[in-house]
C-alpha positions as CSV (number, residue, x, y, z in Angstrom):
1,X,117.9,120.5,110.3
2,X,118.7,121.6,114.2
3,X,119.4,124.6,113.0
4,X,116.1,125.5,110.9
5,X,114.1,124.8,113.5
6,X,116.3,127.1,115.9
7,X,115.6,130.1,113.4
8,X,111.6,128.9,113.3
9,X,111.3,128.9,117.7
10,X,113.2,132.0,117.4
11,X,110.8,133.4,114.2
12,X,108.1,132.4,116.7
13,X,109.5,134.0,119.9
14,X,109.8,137.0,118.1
15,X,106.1,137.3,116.7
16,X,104.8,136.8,120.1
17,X,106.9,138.9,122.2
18,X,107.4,135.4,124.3
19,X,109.9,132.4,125.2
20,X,108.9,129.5,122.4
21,X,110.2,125.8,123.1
22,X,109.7,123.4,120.6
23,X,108.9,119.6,121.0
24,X,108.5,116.4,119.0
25,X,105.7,114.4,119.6
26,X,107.3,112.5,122.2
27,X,107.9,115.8,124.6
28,X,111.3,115.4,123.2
29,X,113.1,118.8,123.6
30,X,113.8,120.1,119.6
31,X,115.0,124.0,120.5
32,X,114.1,126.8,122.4
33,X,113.6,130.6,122.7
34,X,115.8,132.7,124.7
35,X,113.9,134.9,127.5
36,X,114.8,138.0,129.3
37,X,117.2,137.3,132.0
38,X,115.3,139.7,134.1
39,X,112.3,137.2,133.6
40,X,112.5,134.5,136.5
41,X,109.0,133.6,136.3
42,X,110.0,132.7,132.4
43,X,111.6,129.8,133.7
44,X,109.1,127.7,136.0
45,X,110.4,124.4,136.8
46,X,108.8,122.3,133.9
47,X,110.4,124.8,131.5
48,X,113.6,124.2,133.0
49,X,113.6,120.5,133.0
50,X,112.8,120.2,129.6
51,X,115.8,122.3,128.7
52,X,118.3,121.2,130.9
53,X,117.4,117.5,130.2
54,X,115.6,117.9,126.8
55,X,113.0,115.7,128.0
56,X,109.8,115.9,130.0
57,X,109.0,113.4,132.5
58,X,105.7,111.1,131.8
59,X,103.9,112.5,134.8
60,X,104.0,116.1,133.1
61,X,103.3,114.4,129.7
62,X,100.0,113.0,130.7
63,X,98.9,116.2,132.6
64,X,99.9,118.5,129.1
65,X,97.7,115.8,126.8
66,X,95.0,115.7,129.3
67,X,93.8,119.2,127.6
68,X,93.5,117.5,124.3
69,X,96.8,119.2,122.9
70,X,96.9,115.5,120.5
71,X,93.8,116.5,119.1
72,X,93.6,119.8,118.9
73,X,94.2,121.8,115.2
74,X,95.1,125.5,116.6
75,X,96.3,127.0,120.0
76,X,95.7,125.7,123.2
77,X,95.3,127.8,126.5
78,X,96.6,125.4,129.9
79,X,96.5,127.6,132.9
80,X,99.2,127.6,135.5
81,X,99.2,124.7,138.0
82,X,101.6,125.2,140.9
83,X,101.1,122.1,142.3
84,X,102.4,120.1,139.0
85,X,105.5,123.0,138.8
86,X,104.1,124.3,136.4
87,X,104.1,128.5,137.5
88,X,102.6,130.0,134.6
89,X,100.0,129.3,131.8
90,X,101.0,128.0,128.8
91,X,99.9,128.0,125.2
92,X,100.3,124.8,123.1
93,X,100.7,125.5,119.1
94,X,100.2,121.7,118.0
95,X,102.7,121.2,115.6
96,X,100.9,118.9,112.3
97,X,101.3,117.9,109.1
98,X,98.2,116.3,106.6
99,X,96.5,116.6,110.1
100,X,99.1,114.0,112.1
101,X,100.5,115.9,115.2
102,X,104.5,116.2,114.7
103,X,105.2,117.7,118.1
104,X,104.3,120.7,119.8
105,X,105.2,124.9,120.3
106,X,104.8,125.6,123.8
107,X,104.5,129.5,124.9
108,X,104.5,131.0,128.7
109,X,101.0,132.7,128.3
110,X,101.1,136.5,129.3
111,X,98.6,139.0,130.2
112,X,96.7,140.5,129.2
113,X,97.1,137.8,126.6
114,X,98.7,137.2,123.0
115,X,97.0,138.5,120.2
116,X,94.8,136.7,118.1
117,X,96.6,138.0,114.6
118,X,100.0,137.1,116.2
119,X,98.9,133.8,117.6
120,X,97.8,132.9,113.9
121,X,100.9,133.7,112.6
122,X,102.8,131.7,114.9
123,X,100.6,128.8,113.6
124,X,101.5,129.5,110.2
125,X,105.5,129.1,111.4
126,X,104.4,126.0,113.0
127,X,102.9,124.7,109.8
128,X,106.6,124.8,108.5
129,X,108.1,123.2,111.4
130,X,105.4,120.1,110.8
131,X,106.8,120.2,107.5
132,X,110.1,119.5,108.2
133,X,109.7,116.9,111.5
134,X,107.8,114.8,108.4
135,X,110.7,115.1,106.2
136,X,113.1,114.3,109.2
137,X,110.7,111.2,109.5
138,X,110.4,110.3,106.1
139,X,114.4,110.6,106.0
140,X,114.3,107.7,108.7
141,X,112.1,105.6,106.9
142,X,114.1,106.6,103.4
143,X,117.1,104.2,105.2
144,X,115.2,101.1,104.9
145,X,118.2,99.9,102.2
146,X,120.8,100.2,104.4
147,X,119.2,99.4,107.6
148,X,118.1,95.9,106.0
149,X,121.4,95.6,104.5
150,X,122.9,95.5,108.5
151,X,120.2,92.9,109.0
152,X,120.9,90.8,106.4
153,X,124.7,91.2,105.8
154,X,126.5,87.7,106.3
155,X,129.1,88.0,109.0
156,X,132.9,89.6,108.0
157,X,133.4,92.2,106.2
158,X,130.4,92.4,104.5
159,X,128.7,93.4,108.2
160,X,131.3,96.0,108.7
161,X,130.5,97.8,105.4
162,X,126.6,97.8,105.9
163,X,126.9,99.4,109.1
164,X,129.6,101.6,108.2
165,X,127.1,102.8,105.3
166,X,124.2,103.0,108.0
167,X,126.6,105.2,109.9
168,X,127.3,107.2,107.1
169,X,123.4,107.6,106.0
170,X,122.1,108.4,109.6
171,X,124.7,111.0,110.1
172,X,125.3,113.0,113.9
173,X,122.0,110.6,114.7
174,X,124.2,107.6,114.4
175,X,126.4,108.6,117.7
176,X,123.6,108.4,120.0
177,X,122.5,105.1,122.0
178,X,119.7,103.0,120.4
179,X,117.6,99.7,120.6
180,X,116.5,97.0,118.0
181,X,112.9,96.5,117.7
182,X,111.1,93.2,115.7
183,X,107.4,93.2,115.5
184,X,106.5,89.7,113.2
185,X,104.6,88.9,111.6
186,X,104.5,92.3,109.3
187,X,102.1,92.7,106.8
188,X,102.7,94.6,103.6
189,X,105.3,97.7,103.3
190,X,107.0,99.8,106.8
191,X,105.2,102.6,107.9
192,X,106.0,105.8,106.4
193,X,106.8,107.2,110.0
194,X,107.5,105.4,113.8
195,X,108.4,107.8,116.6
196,X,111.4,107.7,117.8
197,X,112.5,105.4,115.3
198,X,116.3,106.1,113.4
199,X,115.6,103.7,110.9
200,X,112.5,101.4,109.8
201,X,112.6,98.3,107.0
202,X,111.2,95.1,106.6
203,X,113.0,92.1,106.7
204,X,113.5,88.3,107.3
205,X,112.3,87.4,110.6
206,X,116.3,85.5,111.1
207,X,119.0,86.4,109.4
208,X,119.6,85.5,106.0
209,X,122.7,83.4,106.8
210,X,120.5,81.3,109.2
211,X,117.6,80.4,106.9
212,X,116.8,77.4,105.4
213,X,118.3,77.2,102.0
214,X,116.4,78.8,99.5
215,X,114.1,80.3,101.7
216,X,114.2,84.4,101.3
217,X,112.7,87.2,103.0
218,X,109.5,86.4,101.2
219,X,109.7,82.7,101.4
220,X,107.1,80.1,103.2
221,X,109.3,79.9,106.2
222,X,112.0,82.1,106.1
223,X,112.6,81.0,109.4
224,X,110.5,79.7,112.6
225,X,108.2,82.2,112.9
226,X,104.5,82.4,112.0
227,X,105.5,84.5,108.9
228,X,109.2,85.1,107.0
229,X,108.4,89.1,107.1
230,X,109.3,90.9,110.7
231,X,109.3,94.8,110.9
232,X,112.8,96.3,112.4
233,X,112.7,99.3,113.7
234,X,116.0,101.1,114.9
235,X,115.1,103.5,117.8
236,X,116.8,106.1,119.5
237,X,116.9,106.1,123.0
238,X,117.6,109.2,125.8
239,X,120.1,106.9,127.3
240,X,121.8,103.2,127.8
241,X,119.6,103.1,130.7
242,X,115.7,103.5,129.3
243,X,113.9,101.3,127.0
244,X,111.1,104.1,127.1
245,X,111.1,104.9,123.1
246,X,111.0,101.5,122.0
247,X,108.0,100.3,124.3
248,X,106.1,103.6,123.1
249,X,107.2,102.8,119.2
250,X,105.8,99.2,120.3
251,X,102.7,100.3,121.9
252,X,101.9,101.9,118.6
253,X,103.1,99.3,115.9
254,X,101.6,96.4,117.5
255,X,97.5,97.4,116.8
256,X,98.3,97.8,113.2
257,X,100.5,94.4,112.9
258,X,97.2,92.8,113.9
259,X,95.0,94.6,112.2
260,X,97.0,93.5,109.3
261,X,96.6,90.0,109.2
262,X,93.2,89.9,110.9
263,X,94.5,88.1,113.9
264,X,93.6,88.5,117.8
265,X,96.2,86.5,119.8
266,X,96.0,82.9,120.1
267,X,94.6,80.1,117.7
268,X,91.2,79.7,118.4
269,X,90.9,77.2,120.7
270,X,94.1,76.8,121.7
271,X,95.0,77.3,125.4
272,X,98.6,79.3,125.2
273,X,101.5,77.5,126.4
274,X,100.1,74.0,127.4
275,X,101.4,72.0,124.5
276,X,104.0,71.2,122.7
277,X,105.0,69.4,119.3
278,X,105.8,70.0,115.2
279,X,103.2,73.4,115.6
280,X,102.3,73.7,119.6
281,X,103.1,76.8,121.4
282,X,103.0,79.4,118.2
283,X,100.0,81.6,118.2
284,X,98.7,83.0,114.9
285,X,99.3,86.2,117.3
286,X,101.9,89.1,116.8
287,X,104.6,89.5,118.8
288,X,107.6,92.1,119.3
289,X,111.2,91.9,121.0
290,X,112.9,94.8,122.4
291,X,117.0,94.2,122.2
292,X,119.2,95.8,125.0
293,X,120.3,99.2,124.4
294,X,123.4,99.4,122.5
295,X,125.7,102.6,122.3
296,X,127.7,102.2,118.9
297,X,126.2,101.0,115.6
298,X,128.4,98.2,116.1
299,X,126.4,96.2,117.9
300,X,123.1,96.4,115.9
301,X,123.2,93.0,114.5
302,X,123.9,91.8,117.6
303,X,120.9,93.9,118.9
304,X,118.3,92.7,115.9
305,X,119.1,89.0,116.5
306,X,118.3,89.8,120.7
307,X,115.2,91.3,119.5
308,X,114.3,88.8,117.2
309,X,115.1,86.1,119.8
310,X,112.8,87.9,122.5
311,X,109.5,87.9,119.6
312,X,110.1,84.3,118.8
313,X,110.3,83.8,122.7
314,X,107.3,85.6,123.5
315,X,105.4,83.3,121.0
316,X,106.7,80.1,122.0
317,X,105.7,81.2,125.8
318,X,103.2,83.5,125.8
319,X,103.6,84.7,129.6
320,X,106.5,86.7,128.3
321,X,104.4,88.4,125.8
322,X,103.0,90.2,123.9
323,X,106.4,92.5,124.2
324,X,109.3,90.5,125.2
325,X,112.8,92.2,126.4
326,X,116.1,89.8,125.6
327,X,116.8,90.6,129.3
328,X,113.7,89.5,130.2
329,X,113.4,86.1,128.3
330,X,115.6,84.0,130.8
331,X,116.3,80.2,128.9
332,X,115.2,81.6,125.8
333,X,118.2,83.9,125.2
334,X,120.4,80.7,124.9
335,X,118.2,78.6,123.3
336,X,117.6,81.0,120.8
337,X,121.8,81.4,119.5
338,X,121.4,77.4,118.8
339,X,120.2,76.1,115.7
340,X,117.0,73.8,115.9
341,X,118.8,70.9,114.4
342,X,121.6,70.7,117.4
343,X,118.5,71.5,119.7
344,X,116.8,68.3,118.1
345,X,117.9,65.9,120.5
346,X,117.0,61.9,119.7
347,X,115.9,61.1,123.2
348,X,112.8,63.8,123.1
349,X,112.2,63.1,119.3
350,X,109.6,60.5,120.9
351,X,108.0,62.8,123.0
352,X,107.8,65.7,121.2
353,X,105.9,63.4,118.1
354,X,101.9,64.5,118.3
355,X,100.7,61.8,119.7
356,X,102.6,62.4,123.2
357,X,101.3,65.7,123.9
358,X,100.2,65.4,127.0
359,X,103.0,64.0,128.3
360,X,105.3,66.3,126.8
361,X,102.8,69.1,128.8
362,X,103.5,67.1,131.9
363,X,107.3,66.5,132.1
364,X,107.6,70.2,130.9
365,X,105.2,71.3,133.9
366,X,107.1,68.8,136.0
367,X,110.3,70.3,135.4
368,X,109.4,74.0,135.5
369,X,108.0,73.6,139.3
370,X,111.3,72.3,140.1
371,X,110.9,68.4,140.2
372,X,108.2,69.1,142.7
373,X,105.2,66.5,142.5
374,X,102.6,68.5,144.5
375,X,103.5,72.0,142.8
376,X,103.2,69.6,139.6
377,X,100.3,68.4,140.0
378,X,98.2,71.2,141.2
379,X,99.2,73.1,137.9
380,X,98.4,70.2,135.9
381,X,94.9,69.7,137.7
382,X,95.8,66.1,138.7
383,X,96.1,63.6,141.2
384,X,99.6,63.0,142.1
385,X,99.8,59.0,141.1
386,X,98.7,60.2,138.0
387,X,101.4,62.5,137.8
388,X,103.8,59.6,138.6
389,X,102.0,57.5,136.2
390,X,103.0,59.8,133.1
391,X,106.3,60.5,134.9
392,X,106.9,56.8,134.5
393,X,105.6,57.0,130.6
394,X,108.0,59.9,129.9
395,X,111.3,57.8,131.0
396,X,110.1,54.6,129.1
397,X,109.8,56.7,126.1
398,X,113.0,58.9,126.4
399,X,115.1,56.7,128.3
400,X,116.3,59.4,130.4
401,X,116.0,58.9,134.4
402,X,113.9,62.3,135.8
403,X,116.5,61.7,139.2
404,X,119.1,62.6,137.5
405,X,119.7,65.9,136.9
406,X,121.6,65.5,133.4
407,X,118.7,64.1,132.3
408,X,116.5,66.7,134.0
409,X,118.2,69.0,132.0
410,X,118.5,67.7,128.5
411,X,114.8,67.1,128.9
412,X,114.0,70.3,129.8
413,X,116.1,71.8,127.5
414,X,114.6,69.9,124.5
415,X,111.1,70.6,125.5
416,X,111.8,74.8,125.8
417,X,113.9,74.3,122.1
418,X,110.4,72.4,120.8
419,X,108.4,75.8,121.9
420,X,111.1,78.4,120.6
421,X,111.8,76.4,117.2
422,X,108.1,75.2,116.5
């Protein structure tokens, strides 16, 4: 569609005697109008940013949507601001379609100003451009089959031909760097639109190949989060370097994920992160994991399971959450490649029963402050001999020796797999 929107700016450029650069919603640079070479002031220093790096930075994003250009349902006068680069006035033609803001037309303003009849016209161009920016967003959304079939392919062959279709379906789009993005639990269908996104389906918060037998997308479990259906979203990113896109997409999806299942955060009266056993550490919140960036299509399923990994992980410790980056969630990124039954070691089987709590809380405190008793302690809200006391309690019952730092480990290691797996 690049080109269609090339011959709308240019429609627009023409109608209004001025240069026209259009925008997606995310300041995103679409296409732009050519301007008179003899024109320097036509090219002020925002102007050329956004066209030599087809972005715009955040700082000139919030000043632009600090005059309501979001909101707004016909043209929008800024004035000129040499202090924020920004050398001449602009006019914003907000850019909608069924009244949700697509992106934006932005004009260098000109004395002794455009005229009214012209300036309607341009909306009526802009009209057509919303139009198609919710087609190209519907399109995304329209790859749901073969985004889920990448996400649920079984390893082999069957992987390669699901992303090779993916490929295929996404087109030019596909050669661009892009993250994974799991927001669970999901209620109902995917969102007609996410921006940013490449591709948006629901699907099994793990892996088909790793789910209990019998247990589908839609089962009871469908794997060890609070509900068997995550959203994946597959966004495109400006480079290998910026998560940007899929923390916005996130910032957005996450509101309506809890408005969906009615939920707040945490269990009521549950304090986050201070027990563990069968249910402890999962809130009846929703989470989301953001994957590393990856540059080929190839690496998506590698990209969904990081993300998917980072939500559980941001549920099972809720410091690391709501939004939980795989770089970001430390222990967690190994733990979560194991299975829960090679994780379910017979020496914290004991310990991790419900009737242990407490001491489970304590040896995990214990070990996270480093085998220090006073750090320990202080967290815990103890006195120290009581610390020991339990200490002693948690050996009798494991049989592991806390001086050893094997032992240390295995326990340690055990009581992070009892948060992640539930």
């Amino acid at each position: 569609m690049k080109g269609d929107y090339q011959d709308l700016v240019d429609e627009i450029s023409a109608l209004l005697g001025a240069p026209a650069t259009l925008e997606n919603r995310d300041f995103r640079l679409i296409a732009f109008g050519a301007h008179d070479s003899d024109d320097d002031s036509a090219m002020d220093p925002v102007r050329t940013r956004s066209i030599l790096t087809r972005q715009s930075t955040a700082a000139v994003r919030s000043w632009f949507e600090g005059f309501g250009i979001a909101r707004a349902s016909g043209p929008v006068r800024i004035p000129a601001a040499p202090e924020a680069g920004v050398f001449r006035g602009r006019i914003c033609l907000p850019v909608r379609y069924r009244g949700i803001v697509q992106g934006y037309v932005w004009l260098l303003d000109q004395e002794p100003g455009i005229d009214a009849g012209a300036l309607a016209a341009a909306m009526e161009v802009a009209q057509r451009i919303g139009i198609l920016l919710a087609e190209e967003a519907r399109a995304g959304a329209d790859l749901s089959r073969e985004f889920r079939a990448v996400l649920t392919a079984g390893r082999g062959w069957q992987q390669d031909m699901a992303v090779a279709a993916l490929r295929v379906a996404l087109g030019p789009g596909a050669d661009g760097p892009h993250a994974a993005v799991c927001v669970s639990p999901w209620p109902g269908e995917a969102p007609a639109s996410v921006p940013g996104a490449a591709a948006v389906c629901v699907a099994p918060w793990r892996a088909v190949a790793e789910e209990e037998p019998g247990a589908g997308a839609d089962g009871p479990a469908g794997g060890s989060g609070p509900s068997g259906r995550s959203l994946a979203v597959l966004v495109r990113l400006r480079g290998t370097d910026a998560l940007a896109p899929a923390l916005t997409a996130v910032s957005r999806l996450l509101p309506r994920a809890t408005a969906g299942t009615g939920t707040t955060g945490a269990t009521p009266g549950a304090t986050p992160g201070t027990t563990i056993g069968v249910t402890a550490g999962v809130t009846a919140g929703v989470t989301a994991g953001v994957s590393d960036p990856l540059r080929t299509l190839a690496g998506l399923p590698t990209a969904w399971q990081q993300a998917a990994a980072a939500a559980r992980a941001a549920i099972a410790q809720p410091r690391l959450g709501p939004v939980a980056q795989w770089s970001a969630i430390g222990p967690y990124r190994m733990l979560a490649s194991v299975t829960a039954e090679a994780l379910d070691d017979p020496a914290a089987r004991t310990l991790l029963g419900p009737a242990h709590t407490e001491l489970a809380r304590t040896a995990e405190v214990f070990l996270d402050s480093a085998g220090q008793a006073g750090r320990a302690a202080a967290a815990l809200g103890i006195h120290r001999q009581t610390l020991y006391y339990r200490l002693a309690r948690v050996e009798q019952l494991t049989g592991l020796d806390l001086d050893e730092g094997e032992d240390r480990l295995l326990l340690h290691m055990s009581l992070k797999a009892a948060r992640l797996h539930g």
